[in-house]
N, C-alpha and C positions, 0 to 999 in steps of 0.2 A: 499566436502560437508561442509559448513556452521551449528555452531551448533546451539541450538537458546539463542533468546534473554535472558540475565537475567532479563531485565525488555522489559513485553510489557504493557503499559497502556492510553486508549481513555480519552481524553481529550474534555468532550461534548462541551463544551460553547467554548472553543478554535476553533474545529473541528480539531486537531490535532492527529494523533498517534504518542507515544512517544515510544524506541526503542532502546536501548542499551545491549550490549555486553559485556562480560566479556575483561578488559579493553582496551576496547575502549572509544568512545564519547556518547553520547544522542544526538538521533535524531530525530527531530521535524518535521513529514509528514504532511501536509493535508490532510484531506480526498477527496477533490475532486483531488488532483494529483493522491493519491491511488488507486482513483475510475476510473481515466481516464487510470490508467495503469494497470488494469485487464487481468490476463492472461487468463483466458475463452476463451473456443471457440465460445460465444456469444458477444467478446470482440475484440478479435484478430482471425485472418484469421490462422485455425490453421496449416496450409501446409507454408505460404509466412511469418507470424506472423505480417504481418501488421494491426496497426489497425482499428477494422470497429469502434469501437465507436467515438461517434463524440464528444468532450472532450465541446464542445459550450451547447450538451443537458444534459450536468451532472446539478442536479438541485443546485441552490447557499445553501440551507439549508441541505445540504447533515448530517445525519450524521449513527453512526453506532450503529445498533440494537443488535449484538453479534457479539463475535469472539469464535471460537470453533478450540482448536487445533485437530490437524489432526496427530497423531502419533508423532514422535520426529521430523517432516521434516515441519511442515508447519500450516498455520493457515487457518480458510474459515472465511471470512469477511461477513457479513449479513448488509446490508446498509435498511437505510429505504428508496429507491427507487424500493424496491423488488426484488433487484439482490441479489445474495448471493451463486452464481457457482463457483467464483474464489478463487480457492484454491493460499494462499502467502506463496512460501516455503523459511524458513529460508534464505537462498541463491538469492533467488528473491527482498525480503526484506531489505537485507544490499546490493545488487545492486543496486534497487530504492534508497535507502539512502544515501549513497555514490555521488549517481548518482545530486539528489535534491542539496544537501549540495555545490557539486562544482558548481553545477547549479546557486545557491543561490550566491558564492562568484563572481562569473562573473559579477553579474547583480547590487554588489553595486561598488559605484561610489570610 
């Protein structure tokens, strides 16, 4: 188990969530990659976990209304596209992050 962040904090005008751990790095999400990687089961097929949202109808002005932590495991995300099911636990979070960041280092030249 993942524990959480020392720092979580939205970045409006950015659309960025920022994200770091007791020493580690700071990490720089968007919101719409956040949004498009929602674990909900109005997001993701919850038996196959593929998923259903279509990351093309995430709107471009995405941003985020509230985050409410959830116990010591996890955050719920409230976007203002009026979703706000998908609970982000600790462990989901620095998966995504991890995940973006090498993502990120592929794609410069």
């Amino acid at each position: 188990m993942t524990d959480a962040p020392t720092n979580i904090r939205a970045h409006y005008n950015e659309q960025l969530l920022e994200l770091a751990w007791e020493g580690g790095p700071t990490y720089r999400l968007p919101y719409r990659y956040l949004r498009g990687q929602c674990p909900c089961a109005s997001c993701r097929d919850e038996w196959t976990g593929e998923r259903i949202l279509d990351p093309a109808s995430i709107r471009p002005d995405l941003k985020i209304e509230g985050m409410e932590p959830i116990g010591n495991y996890a955050v719920r995300l409230s976007w203002n596209d009026a979703h706000s099911s998908g609970l982000f636990s600790w462990e989901t979070l620095s998966r995504l992050a991890a995940e973006y960041a090498q993502s990120a280092k592929l794609q410069q030249p």
